[in-house]
C-alpha positions in Angstrom: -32.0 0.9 -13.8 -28.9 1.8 -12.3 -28.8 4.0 -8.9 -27.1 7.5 -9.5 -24.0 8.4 -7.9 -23.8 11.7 -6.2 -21.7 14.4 -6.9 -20.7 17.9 -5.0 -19.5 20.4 -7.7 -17.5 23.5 -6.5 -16.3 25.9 -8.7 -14.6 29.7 -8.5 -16.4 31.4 -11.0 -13.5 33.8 -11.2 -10.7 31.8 -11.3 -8.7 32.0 -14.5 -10.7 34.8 -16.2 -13.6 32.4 -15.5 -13.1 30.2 -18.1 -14.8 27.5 -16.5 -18.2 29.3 -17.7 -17.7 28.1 -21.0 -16.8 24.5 -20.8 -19.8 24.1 -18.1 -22.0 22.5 -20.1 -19.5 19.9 -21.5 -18.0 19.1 -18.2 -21.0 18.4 -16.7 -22.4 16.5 -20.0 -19.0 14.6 -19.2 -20.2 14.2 -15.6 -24.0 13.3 -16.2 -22.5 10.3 -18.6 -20.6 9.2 -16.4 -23.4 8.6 -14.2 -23.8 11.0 -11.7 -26.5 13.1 -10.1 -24.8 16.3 -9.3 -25.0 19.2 -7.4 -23.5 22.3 -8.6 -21.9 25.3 -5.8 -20.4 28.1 -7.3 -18.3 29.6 -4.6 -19.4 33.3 -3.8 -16.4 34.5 -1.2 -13.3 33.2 0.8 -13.8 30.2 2.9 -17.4 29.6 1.2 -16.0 26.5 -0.5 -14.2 25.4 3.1 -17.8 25.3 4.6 -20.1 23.9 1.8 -17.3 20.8 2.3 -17.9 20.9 5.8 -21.7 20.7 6.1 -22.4 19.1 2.5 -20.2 16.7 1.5 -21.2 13.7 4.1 -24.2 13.2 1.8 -22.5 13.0 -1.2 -20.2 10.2 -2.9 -17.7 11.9 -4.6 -16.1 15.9 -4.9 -15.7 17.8 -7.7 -14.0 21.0 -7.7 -12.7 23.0 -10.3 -9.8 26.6 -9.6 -6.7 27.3 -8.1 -4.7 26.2 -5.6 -6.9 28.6 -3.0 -10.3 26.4 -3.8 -7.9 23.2 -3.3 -6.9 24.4 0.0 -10.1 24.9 0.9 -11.7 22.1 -0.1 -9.2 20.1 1.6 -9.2 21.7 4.2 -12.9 21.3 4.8 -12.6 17.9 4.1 -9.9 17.1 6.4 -12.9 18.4 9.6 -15.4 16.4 7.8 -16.0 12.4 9.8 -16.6 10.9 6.9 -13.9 11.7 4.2 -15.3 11.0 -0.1 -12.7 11.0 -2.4 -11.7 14.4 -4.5 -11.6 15.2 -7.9 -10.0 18.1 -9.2 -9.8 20.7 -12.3 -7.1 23.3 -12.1 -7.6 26.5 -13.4 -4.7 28.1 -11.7 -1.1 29.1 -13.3 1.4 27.3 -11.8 -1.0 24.0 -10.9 2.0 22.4 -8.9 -0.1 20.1 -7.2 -2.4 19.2 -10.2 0.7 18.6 -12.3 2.0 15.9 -9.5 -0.6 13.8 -9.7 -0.6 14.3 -13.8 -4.1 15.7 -13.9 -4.6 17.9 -17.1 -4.7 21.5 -17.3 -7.3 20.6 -19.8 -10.4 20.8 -17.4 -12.3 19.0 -19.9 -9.7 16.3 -20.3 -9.0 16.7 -16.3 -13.4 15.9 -16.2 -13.1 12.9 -17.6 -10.5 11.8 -15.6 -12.5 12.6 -12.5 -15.0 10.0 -14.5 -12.2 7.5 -15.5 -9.6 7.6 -12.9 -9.2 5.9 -10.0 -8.7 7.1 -6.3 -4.8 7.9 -4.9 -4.8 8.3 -1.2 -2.4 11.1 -0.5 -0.5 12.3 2.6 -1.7 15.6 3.8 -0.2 18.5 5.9 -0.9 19.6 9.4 0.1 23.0 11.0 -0.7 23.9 14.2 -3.9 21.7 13.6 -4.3 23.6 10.1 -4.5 21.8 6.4 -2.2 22.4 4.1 -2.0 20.4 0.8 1.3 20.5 -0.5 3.7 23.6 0.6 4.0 25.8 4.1 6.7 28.0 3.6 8.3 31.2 5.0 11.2 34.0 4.2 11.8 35.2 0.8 8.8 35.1 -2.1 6.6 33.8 0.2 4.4 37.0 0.1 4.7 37.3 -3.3 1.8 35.3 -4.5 -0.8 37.8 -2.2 1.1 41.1 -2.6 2.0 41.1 -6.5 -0.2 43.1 -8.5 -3.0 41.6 -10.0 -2.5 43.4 -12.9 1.2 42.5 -13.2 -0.4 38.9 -12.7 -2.6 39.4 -15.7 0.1 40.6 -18.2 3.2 38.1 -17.0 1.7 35.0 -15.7 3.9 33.1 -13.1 7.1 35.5 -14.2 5.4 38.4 -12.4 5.8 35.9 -9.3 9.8 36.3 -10.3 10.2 39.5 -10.8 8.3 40.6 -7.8 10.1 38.4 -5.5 13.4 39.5 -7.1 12.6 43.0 -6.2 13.2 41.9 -2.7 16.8 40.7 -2.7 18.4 43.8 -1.8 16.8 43.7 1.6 16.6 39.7 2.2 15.7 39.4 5.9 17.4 36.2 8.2 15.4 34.4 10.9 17.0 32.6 13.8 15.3 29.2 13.9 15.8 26.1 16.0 14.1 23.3 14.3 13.9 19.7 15.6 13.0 16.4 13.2 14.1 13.0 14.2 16.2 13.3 17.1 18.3 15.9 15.3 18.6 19.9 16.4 19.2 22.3 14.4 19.9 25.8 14.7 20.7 28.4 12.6 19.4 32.0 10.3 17.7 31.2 7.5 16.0 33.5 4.8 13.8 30.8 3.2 12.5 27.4 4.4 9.6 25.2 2.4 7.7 22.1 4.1 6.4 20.0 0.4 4.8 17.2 -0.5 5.0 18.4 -4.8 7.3 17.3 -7.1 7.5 21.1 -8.2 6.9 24.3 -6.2 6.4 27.7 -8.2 6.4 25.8 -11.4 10.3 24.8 -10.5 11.3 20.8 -10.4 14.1 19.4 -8.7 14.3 22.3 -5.5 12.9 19.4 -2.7 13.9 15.7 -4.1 14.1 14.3 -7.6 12.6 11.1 -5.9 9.2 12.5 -4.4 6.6 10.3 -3.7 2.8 11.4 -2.5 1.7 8.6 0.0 5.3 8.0 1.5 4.4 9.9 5.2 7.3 11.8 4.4 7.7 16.2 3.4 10.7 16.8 1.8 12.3 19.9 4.0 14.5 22.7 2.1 16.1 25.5 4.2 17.9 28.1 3.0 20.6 29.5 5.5 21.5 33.3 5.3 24.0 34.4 3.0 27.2 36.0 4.7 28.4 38.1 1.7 27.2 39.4 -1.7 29.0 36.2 -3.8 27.1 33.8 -1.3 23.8 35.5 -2.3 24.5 35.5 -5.5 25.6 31.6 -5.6 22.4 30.7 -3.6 20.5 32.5 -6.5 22.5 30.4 -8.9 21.5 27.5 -7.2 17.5 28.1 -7.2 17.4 29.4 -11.2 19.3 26.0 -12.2 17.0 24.2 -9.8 19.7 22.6 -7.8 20.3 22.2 -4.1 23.6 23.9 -2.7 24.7 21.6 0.1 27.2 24.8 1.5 24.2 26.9 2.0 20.8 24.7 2.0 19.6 21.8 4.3 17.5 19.3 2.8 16.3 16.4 4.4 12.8 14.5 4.7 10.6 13.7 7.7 7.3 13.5 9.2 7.4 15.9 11.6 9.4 18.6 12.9 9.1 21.2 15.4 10.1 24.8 14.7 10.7 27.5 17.2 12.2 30.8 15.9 12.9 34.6 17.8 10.9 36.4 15.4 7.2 36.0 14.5 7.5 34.7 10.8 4.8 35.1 8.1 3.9 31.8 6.3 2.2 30.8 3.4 0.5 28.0 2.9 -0.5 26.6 -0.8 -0.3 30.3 -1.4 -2.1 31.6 1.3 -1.2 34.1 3.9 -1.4 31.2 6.4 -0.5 33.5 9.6 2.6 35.0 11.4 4.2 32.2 14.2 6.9 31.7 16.4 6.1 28.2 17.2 5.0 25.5 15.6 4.4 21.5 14.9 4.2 20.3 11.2 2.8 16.9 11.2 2.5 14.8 7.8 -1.2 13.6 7.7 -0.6 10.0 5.7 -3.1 8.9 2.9 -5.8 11.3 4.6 -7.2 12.3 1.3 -8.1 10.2 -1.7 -8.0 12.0 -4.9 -9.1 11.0 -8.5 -6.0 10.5 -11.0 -5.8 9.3 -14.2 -6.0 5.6 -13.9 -3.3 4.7 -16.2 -0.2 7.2 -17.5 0.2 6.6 -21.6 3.2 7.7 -22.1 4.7 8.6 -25.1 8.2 6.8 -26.7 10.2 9.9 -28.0 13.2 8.2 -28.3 12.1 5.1 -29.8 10.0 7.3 -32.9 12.7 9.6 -32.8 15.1 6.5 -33.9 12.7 4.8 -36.4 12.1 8.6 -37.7 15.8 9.1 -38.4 16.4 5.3 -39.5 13.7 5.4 -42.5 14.1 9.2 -43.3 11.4 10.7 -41.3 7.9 9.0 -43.1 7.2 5.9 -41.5 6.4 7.6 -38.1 5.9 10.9 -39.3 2.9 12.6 -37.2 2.6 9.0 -35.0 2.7 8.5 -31.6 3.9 5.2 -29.9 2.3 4.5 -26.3 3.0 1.9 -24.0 0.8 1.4 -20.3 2.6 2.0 -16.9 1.1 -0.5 -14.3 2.3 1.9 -11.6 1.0 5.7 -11.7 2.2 7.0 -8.9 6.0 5.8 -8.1 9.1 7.5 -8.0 10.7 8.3 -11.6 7.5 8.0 -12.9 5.7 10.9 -11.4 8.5 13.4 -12.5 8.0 11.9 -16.0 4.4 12.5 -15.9 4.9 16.2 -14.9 6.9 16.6 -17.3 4.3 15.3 -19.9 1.6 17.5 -18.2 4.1 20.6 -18.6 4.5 20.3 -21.6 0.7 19.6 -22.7 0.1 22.8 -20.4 2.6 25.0 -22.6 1.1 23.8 -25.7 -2.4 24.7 -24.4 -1.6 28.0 -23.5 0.7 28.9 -26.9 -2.3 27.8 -28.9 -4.9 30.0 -26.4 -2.1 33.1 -26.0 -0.9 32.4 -22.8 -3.6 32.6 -20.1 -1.5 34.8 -17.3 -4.1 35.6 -15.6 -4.7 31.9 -14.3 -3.0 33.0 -11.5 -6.2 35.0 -10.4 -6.5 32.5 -7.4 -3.2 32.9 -6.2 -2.6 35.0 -3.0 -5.8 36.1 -1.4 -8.1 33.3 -1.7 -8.6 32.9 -5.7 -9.3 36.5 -6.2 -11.4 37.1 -2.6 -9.9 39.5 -0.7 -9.8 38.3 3.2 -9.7 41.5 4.8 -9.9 40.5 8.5 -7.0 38.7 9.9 -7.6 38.0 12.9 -5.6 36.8 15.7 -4.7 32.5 16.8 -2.9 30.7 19.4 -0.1 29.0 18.8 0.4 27.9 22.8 1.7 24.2 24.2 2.4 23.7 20.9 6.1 22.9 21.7 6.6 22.1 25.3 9.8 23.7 26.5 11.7 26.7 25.8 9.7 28.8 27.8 11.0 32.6 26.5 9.6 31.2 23.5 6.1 29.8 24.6 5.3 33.2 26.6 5.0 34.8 23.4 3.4 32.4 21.8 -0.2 33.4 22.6 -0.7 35.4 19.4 -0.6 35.0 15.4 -2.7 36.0 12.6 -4.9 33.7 11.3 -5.3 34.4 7.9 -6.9 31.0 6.8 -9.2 30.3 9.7 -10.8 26.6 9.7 -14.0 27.7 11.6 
């Protein structure tokens, strides 16, 4: 008889209308099949999944955890303090699922639980700021609050739109910040109304706003910052540029790198994975490489449109009428390929929801902590984090910490 394999099981009972509750039994059916002794933690308030990680998960083989990208973070993030890191599986319940969707895990949390089964492990790069986790986005400037000051209501009616229209309420009083950053030997300095630090082939459910060539495990971030617009026209061309998706070379800098220092006049709010993640003046973003492993879908089946598309026109529309045609990557995770497999995952996603009514209020876990309100924000150090620049490291002795790690 074989040995059991352990398993850690965190879930947000509240994330996405809770919708887990119903599919428990089959996931973990899925699970027990699969041959593993489990142990299940529902999470019960903000941080609680951070510190089951941190004092459980050594004794374990494998993580399981299932909500938005506010349980990811945390689950990462306790991982990332743990000595002894175990691979992670994951089932989004969140609305945009930015992160899940790069790695081509289903929405489907009973297809994504038998990935966790299936799959195989993908060591990905992780972020560091200030010494803080961060699994795919820190940002700052413009919508960045949105995700933890929209309504929760609006959230339950519009779904990721109520995301849009709440950050477009903003654009009449867009606020600059002077910033000198530093990556690579190069300076630069500058205002800027929005900057985004990603490893994600999509942020907010958009493609295409970081690199069309993103890779996971590359050491790299791809780096967008937006400068401030000197006129009305400039504003509204910079909007152009973010609703088609594009990158405006006249008013955004783009680049990739590992690391880069940022030291700015103001103390800037940032979010992190949609987190308040603190207000800063100085800080060092450091890409983390391969320090997580987590479970994808061991091979990507993707579907030949074109190719049925051409045999359905050629023979009238019968032959391959209702079939699919699949062939096997022997890469998953590689340039072109991940974008394709997004797009695949999108598009399963939008078919879920049409044939459930559209589930807006997956984006429950959004903002503050997948629906746990952190009321105390208290205060960090962000000091001899950049050496230097003195008139900026003087008043560098405070920040909220709104995503503590203790």
């Amino acid at each position: 008889m074989s040995v059991s394999k352990k398993m850690l099981f965190i879930y947000n009972p509240k994330a996405g209308k809770g919708q887990i509750k119903n599919k428990l039994a089959e996931i973990l059916d899925i699970f027990t099949k699969g041959g593993y002794e489990i142990t299940i933690y529902p999470t019960q308030a903000h941080l609680d999944a951070l510190n089951v990680v941190k004092e459980k998960s050594a004794s374990y083989d494998l993580l399981v955890c299932s909500g938005g990208d506010g349980t990811l973070d945390e689950v990462v993030s306790g991982m990332m303090m743990c000595q002894k890191k175990i691979p992670i599986g994951y089932l989004p319940t969140g609305s945009t699922n930015d992160f899940a969707n790069s790695l081509k895990i289903s929405k489907n949390i009973i297809k994504a639980a038998q990935t966790v089964v299936d799959g195989q492990p993908f060591p990905c790069d992780i972020g560091m700021f200030n010494g803080n986790s961060f699994v795919y986005i820190a940002a700052f400037g413009i919508f960045t609050d949105v995700s933890y000051q929209t309504k929760q209501e609006m959230k339950n009616v519009l779904g990721h739109l109520a995301y849009v229209l709440e950050g477009m309420k903003r654009l009449a009083t867009v606020k600059s910040y002077w910033m000198h950053v530093e990556h690579d030997g190069v300076i630069i300095e500058d205002e800027f109304i929005y900057g985004m630090i990603t490893n994600s082939i999509s942020v907010g459910g958009f493609k295409n706003l970081t690199d069309p060539n993103v890779l996971l495990n590359d050491g790299l971030f791809e780096v967008t910052l937006i400068k401030r617009p000197k006129t009305a026209f400039e504003l509204q061309e910079i909007i152009a540029a973010l609703l088609l998706e594009e990158v405006n070379t006249e008013y955004m800098l783009s680049f990739k790198t590992s690391k880069l220092k940022i030291l700015s006049s103001d103390w800037i709010s940032w979010t992190l994975d949609g987190e308040f993640g603190g207000e800063h003046n100085n800080l060092i973003i450091e890409n983390n490489h391969e320090a997580i492993s987590f479970i994808i879908p061991s091979k990507k089946r993707r579907k030949v449109k074109r190719i049925a598309a051409a045999a359905y026109t050629v023979i009238g529309g019968n032959a391959f009428s209702g079939e699919e045609i699949f062939e096997e990557d022997e890469e998953y995770i590689s340039g072109e390929e991940m974008e394709e497999g997004a797009a695949d995952s999108d598009a399963e996603n939008y078919g879920e929801d049409m044939d459930g009514g559209f589930d807006a209020s997956d984006l429950y876990d959004q903002g503050e902590s997948d629906g746990y309100v952190d009321a105390d924000k208290t205060r960090e150090t962000d000091e001899d984090t950049y050496e230097g620049e003195d008139a900026f490291n003087e008043n560098a002795a405070r920040s909220y910490e709104g995503r503590s790690a203790e």
